[in-house]
C-alpha positions in Angstrom: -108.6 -8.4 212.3 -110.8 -10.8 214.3 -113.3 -13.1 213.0 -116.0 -11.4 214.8 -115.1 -8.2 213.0 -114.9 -9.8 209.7 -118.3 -10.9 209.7 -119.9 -7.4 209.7 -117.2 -6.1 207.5 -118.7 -5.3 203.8 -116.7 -4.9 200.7 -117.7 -2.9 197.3 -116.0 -4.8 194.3 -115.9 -3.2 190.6 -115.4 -4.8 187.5 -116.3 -8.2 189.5 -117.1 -10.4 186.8 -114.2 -10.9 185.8 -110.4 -10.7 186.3 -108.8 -9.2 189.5 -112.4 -8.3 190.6 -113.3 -11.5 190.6 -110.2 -12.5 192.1 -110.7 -10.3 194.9 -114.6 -10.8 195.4 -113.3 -14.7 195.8 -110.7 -14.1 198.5 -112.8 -11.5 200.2 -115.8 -13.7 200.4 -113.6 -16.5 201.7 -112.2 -13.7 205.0 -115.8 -13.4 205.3 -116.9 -10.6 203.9 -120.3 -9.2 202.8 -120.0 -7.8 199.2 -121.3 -5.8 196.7 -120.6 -6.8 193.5 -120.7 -4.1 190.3 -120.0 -5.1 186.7 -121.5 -4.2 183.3 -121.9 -8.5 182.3 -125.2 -9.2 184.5 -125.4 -12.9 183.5 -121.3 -13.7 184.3 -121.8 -11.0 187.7 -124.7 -13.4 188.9 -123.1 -16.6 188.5 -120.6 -15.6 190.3 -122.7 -14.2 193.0 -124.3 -17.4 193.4 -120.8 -19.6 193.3 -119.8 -17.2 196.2 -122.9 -17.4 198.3 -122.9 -21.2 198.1 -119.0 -21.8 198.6 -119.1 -19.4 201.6 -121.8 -18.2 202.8 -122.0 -14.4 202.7 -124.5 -12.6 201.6 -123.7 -10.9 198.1 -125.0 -8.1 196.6 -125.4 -7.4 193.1 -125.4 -4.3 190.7 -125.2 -4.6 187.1 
């Protein structure tokens, strides 16, 4: 998939707070991808929200 591609490409993540969400959230972000993040832990979902947006610079979604 090209780059240009990539950058419009948006990804819904579940259960992002933690574990293989966060996992994936991480290594999508870094391909990057827009996200969506949904978890029930609002404070851990938006700290990783943040740490995403600065490391990478996608935008990032959240829903707790």
């Amino acid at each position: 998939m090209s780059d240009s591609i990539r950058s419009q490409s948006l990804a819904l993540i579940t259960g992002a707070s933690t574990g293989i969400g966060a996992t994936y959230a991480d290594r999508l972000a870094k391909r990057g991808y827009d996200l969506i993040l949904v978890a029930r832990d609002a404070q851990r979902l938006n700290a990783l929200a943040e740490k995403l947006q600065q490391d990478t610079g996608v935008k990032v979604t959240v829903l707790p």
